[in-house]
C-alpha positions in Angstrom: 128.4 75.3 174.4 127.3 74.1 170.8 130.4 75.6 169.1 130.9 78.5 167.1 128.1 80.5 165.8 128.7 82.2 162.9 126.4 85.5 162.1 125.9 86.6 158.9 124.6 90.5 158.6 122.6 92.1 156.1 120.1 95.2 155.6 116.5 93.9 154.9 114.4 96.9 155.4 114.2 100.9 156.5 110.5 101.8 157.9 108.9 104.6 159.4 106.6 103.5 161.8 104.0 105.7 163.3 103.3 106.1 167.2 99.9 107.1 166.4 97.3 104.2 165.2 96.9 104.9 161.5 97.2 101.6 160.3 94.5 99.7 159.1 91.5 101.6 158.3 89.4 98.3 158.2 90.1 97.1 161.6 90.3 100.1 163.8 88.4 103.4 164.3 91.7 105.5 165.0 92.3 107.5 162.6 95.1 110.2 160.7 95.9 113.2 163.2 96.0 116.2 160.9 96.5 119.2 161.9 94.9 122.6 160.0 95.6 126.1 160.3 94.6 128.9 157.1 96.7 132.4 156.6 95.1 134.9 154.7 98.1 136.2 152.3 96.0 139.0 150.7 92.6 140.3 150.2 92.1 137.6 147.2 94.4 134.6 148.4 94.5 132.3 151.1 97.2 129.8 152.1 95.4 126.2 153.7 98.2 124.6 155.6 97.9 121.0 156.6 100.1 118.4 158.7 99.1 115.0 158.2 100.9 111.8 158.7 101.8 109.0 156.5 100.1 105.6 156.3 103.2 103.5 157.7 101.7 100.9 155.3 103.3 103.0 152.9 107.0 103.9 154.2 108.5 100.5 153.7 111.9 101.6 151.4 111.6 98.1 150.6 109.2 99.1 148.1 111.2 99.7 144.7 108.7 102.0 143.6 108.2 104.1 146.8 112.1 103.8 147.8 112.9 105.6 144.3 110.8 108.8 145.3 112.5 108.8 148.8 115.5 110.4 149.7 116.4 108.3 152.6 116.4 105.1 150.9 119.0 103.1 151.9 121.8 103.3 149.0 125.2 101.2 148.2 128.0 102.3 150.9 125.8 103.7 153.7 127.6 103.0 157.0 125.7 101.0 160.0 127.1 99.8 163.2 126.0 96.3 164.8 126.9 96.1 168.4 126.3 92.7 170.5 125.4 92.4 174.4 125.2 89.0 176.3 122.1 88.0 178.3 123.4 89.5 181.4 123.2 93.3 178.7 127.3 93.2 179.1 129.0 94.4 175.7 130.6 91.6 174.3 131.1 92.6 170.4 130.7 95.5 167.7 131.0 95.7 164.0 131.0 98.4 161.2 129.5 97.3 157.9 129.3 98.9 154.4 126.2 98.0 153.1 126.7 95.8 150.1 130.2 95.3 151.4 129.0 93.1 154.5 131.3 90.2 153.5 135.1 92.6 153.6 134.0 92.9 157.7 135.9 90.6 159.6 133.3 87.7 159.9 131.3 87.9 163.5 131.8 84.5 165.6 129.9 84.1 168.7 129.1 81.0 170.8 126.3 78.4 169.8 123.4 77.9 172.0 124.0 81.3 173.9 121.3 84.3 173.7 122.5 87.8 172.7 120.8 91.1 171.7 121.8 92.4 169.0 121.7 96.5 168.3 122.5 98.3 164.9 122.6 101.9 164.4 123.2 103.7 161.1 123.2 108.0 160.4 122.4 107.1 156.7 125.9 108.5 155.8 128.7 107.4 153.8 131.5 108.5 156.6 132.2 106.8 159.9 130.1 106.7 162.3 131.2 108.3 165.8 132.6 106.3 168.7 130.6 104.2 171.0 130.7 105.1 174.4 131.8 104.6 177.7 134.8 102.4 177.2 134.7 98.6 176.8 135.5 98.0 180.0 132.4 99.1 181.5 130.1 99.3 178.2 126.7 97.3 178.9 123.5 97.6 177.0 122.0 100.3 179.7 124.9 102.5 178.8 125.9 102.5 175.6 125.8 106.1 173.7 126.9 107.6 170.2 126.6 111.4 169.9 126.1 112.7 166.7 126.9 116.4 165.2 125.3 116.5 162.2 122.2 117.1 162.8 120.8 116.9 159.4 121.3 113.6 159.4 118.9 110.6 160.1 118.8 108.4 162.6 118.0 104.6 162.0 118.0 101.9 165.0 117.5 98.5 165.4 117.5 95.7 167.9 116.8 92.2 168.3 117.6 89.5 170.5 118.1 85.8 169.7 119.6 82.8 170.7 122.6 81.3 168.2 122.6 77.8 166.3 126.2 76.1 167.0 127.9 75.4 164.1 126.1 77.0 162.1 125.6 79.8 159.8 123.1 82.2 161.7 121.5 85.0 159.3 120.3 88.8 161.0 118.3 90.5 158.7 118.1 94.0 160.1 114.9 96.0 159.8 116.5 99.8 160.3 113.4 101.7 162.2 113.7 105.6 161.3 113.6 107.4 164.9 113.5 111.0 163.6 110.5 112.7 162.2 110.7 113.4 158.5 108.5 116.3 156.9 108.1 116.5 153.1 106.7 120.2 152.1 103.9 120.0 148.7 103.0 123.6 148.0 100.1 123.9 145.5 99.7 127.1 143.8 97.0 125.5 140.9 93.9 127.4 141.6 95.4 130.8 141.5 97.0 129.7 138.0 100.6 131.5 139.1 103.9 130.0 139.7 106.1 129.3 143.0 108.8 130.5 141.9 110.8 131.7 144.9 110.8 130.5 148.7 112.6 130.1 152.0 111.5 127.6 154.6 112.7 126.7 157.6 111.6 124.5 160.3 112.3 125.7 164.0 114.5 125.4 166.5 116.4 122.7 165.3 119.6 121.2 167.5 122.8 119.9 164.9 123.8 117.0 167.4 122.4 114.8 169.2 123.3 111.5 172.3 121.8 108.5 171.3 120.3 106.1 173.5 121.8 102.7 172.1 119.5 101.0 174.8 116.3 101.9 172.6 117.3 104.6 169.9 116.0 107.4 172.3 118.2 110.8 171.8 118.4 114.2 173.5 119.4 117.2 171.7 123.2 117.9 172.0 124.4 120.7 169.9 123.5 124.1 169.2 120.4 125.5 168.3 120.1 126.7 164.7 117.1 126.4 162.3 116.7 123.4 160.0 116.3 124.7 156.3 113.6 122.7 154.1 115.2 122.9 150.5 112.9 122.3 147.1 114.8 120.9 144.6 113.0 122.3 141.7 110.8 125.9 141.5 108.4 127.8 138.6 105.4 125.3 138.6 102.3 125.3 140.4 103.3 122.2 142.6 106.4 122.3 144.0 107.3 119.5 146.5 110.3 119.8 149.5 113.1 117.3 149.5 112.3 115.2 152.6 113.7 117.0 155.5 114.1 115.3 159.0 115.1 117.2 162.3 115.9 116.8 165.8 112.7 116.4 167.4 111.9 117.7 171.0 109.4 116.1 173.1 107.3 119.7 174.4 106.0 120.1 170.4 107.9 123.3 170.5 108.8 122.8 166.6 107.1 125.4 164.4 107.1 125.9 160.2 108.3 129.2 158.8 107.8 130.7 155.8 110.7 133.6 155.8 109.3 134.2 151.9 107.7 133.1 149.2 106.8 134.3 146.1 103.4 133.2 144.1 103.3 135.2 140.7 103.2 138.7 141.4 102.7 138.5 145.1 105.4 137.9 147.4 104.7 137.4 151.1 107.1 136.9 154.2 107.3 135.7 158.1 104.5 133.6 157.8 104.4 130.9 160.3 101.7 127.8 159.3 102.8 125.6 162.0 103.8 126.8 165.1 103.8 123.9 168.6 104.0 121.3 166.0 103.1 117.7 167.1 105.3 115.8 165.7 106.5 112.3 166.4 109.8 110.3 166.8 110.3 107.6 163.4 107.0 108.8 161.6 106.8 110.6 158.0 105.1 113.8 157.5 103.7 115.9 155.0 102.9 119.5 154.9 100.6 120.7 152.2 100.2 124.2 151.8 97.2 125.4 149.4 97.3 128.4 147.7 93.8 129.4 146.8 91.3 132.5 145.9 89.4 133.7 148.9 85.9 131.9 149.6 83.7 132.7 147.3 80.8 131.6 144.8 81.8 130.2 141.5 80.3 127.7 138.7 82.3 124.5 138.6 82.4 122.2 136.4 79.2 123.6 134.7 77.2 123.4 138.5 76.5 126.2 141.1 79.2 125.8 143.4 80.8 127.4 146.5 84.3 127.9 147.5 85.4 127.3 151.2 89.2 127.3 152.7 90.1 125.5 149.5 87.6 123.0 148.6 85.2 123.6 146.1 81.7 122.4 147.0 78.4 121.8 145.0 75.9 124.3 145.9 72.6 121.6 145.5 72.0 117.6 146.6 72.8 115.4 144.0 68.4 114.7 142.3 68.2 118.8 142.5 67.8 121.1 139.3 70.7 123.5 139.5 68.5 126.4 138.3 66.8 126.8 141.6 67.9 129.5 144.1 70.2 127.1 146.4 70.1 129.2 149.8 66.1 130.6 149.5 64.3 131.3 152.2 62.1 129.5 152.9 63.8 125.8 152.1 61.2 123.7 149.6 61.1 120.4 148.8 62.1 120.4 145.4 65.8 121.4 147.1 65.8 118.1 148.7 67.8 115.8 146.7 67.8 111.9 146.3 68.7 109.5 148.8 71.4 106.9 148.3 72.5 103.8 150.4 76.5 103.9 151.0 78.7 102.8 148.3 76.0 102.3 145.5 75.6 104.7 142.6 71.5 104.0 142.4 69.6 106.1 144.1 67.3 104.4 146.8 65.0 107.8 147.5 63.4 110.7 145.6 63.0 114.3 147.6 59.7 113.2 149.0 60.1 109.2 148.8 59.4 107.7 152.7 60.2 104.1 151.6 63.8 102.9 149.8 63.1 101.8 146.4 65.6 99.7 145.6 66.6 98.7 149.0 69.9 96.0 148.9 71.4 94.4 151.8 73.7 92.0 149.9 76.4 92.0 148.7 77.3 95.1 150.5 80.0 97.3 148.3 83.4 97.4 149.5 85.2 100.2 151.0 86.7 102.0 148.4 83.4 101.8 146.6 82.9 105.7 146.3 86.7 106.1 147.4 89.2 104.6 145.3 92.0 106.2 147.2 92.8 107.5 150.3 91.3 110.1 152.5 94.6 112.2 152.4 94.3 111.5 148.9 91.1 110.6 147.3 90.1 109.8 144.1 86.8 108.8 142.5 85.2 105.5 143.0 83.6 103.2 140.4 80.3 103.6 142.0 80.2 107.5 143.0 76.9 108.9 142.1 78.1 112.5 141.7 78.0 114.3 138.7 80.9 114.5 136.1 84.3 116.8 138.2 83.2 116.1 141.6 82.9 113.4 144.0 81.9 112.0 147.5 83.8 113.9 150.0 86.1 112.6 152.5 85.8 113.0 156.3 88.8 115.2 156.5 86.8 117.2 154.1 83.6 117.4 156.4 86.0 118.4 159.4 87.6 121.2 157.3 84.1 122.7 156.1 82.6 122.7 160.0 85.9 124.6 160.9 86.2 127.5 158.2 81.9 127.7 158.9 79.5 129.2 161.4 76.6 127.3 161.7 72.9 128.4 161.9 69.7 126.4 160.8 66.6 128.1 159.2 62.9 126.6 159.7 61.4 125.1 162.3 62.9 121.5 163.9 59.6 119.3 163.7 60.3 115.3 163.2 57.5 115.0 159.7 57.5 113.4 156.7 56.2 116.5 155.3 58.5 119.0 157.3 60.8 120.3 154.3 61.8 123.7 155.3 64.3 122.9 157.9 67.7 123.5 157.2 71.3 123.9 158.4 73.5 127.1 156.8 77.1 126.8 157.0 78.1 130.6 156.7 82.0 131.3 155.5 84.0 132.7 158.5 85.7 134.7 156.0 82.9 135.9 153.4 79.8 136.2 155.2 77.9 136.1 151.7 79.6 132.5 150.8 77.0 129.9 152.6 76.4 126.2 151.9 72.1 125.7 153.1 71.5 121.5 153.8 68.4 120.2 153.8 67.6 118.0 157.3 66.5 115.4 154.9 66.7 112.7 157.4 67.5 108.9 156.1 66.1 105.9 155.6 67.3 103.6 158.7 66.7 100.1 159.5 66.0 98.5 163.2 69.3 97.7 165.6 70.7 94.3 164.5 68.8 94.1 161.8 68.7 94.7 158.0 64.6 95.6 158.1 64.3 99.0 156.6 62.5 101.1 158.8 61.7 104.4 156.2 62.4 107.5 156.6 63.4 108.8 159.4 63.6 112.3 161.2 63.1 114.0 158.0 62.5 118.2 159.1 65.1 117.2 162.2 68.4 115.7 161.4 71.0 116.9 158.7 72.9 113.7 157.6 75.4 113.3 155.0 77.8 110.4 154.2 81.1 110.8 153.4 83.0 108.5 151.2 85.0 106.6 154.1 84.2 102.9 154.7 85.2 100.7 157.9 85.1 96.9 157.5 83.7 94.7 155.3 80.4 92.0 154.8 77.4 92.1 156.4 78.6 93.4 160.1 80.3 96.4 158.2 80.2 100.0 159.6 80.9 103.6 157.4 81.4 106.7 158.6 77.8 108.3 159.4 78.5 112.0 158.7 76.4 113.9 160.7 76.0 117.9 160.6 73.5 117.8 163.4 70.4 120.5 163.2 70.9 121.4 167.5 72.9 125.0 165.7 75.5 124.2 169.2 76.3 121.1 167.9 78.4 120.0 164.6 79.2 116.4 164.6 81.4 114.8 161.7 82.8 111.5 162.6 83.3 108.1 161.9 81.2 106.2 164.4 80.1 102.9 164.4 76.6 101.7 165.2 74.3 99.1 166.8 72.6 99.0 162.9 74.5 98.1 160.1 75.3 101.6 158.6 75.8 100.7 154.9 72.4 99.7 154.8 71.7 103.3 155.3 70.3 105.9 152.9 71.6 110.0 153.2 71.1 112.6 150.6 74.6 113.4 149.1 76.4 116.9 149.0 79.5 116.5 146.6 83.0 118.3 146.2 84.7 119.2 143.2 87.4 117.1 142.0 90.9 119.4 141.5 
């Protein structure tokens, strides 16, 4: 024995932390899970429902800034329970703090030298937490268990083992680790130019208790079922936004989003259901955005032809193309080709007709964020974006939305020529068969595998190839996502993929999205 050890307990950090790999975009290729589904509400509204998870880079309540927007911030007087097992996992200790009252508990004094595991659990409430069971006698590490009956609550856990310094004053900083999910609700109403200004949510079924695993911070649902209501804490705007609402999850993504009502100007609408079999995971932050906009349709934007599909505005032309020509013609014509552009750079490397890049840069290669400043949940215009004034580069996400609220069909013949410009692909509104985006298979200006060598154009009259404004890694080995809406009419690719060549040496015409 080294002597006493004396622990000294505070509250560093609450996280979410997601079980899915959206972490950092500039390492990996995994990417946000979201999850779509549109309701028609009337003949002349629509409501776009998304699930998307937070970044966890960005759930840290350490964060003074994010912690003040977020309900579950740990405040003054929040209760949290520290419990301490030997190396064998036999109970040896617990302890009930306050936080920012840590020093009126009875100071914890364990034996220098020795190795324990130490496991906190808090409900983010100002009461008592409930007993730990079984009894003392025969509590170990396997079988601890709190159960909880208000199932509103969250549920934070913690554990960490470590071995004590005798004589000593030993410091446990403890990281809380959210193990519920948590949904925040953003209804946006801004297109239609009417008011939310009534609604009842409700997210379902929800169980108020729960028996918590104190082994890992596991739980099973322990109560009765009843349906967890998602409150707004402020209505009669175009954007209203949910307090953050977390619920007992169940592992069979049985949990489904109801609307019993909700009123949008002068229409009211009820029993709508945007979520049903959500998938949902324990400890990570959600947000639901529901879209209220007109049905697809044409419109100008912005001053530009443009074209309205589930939500997202789009420009009817390439960026280089006069806006006064008939966008969807038949037959396609060159002058409705626009310019080329290498990724991330707002000069254009390509006319309509050019088969060389002119300029062609390999270095220094733009960053990521070049034509996205923000995220692809939420983007924002980059410095060097070449589209026009109110729109932008869009986003993957965007891509992916636009090939699932289309039928595609192509119109031309497929022939691999520099001189082949009536091939096209026509992405046809599910909902409004007259509402069609027509992109030119334009083809790109490549280079050679492992190597920054242009190679000119290439499959100009056969491939439809966009970017989008996402970016993956960084220097000269760096990869961005190679949006491709292929011209085969069976088969719509959109991803990220990284290739053998370098693709922000790359040149794609651009199709761009209004900013809103």
């Amino acid at each position: 024995m080294e002597g006493t050890a004396t622990v000294q307990v505070a509250i560093a950090d609450a996280t979410f932390e997601s079980e899915e790999t959206i972490g950092n975009r500039a390492a990996t290729l995994a990417e946000t899970t979201i999850q779509r589904k549109t309701i028609e509400l009337n003949k002349d509204f629509l409501m776009v429902a998304e699930l998307r998870p937070e970044d966890p880079a960005s759930t840290s309540l350490k964060d003074g800034n994010r912690a003040a927007l977020d309900t579950s911030a740990l405040g003054d007087d929040i209760r949290y329970r520290l419990l301490v097992y030997n190396q064998a996992g036999a109970f040896v200790t617990e302890r009930d703090y306050i936080r920012g009252q840590e020093a009126a508990t009875a100071a914890l004094a364990l034996d220098g030298g020795s190795t324990y595991t130490f496991v906190a659990v808090s409900l983010n409430q100002t009461t008592a937490l409930p007993a730990t069971t079984p009894a003392v006698a025969t509590r170990t590490l396997a079988n601890s268990q709190i159960t909880a009956s208000t199932g509103a609550s969250l549920l934070m856990y913690y554990q960490h083992t470590m071995t004590l310094n005798g004589n000593a004053t030993n410091r446990l900083d403890i990281i809380l680790k959210h193990r519920k999910p948590q949904v925040t609700v953003t209804i946006n109403s801004a297109q239609t130019g009417y008011n939310v200004t009534a609604i009842e949510a409700r997210l379902s079924p929800h169980n108020d208790g729960i028996l918590v695993n104190l082994s890992n911070g596991s739980y099973t649902q322990n109560g009765t079922t009843t349906p967890r209501i998602v409150t707004f804490s402020a209505l009669g705007s175009q954007n209203i936004i949910s307090n953050p609402t977390s619920f007992n999850w169940t592992s069979n993504n049985a949990t489904s989003f109801i609307l019993n009502s909700i009123t949008i100007g002068p229409l009211t609408a009820t029993n709508l259901t945007p979520f049903t079999n959500l998938n949902a995971n324990a400890g990570v932050r959600y947000n639901i955005l529901l879209n209220i906009v007109p049905n697809d349709q044409f419109l100008t934007y912005q001053g530009r032809p443009a074209a309205r599909i589930n939500g997202v505005i789009w420009a009817r032309h390439n960026i280089g193309v006069a806006t006064t020509l008939a966008a969807d013609a038949v037959p396609m014509t060159a002058n409705r080709h626009g310019d080329y552009f290498q990724w991330g750079r707002l000069t254009r490397s390509g006319t309509a007709t050019s088969t060389e890049p002119n300029p062609y840069i390999i270095d220094p290669q733009p960053p990521n964020n070049a034509w996205n400043a923000g995220t692809e949940a939420a983007p924002l215009k980059g410095a060097s974006d070449p589209c026009p004034a109110g729109y932008r580069v869009p986003t993957v996400p965007e891509f992916e939305a636009l090939a699932q609220s289309t039928t595609l069909s192509t119109i031309g013949n497929r022939e691999n020529s520099n001189t082949n410009f009536a091939y096209a692909a026509v992405m046809t509104s599910r909902r409004n068969s007259m509402v069609r985006l027509t992109l030119p298979a334009q083809g790109w200006f490549s280079v050679a595998a492992n190597s920054t060598i242009s190679q000119g154009l290439q499959l100009r009259g056969n491939n439809v190839i966009y970017f989008a404004s996402y970016g993956l890694g960084a220097g000269t080995t760096s990869r961005t996502a190679n949006t491709a809406l292929s011209a085969a009419v069976d088969n719509l690719n959109i991803n990220r993929r990284p290739e053998a060549i370098n693709n922000k040496l790359l040149s794609t015409p651009l199709r761009c999205v209004g900013i809103q």
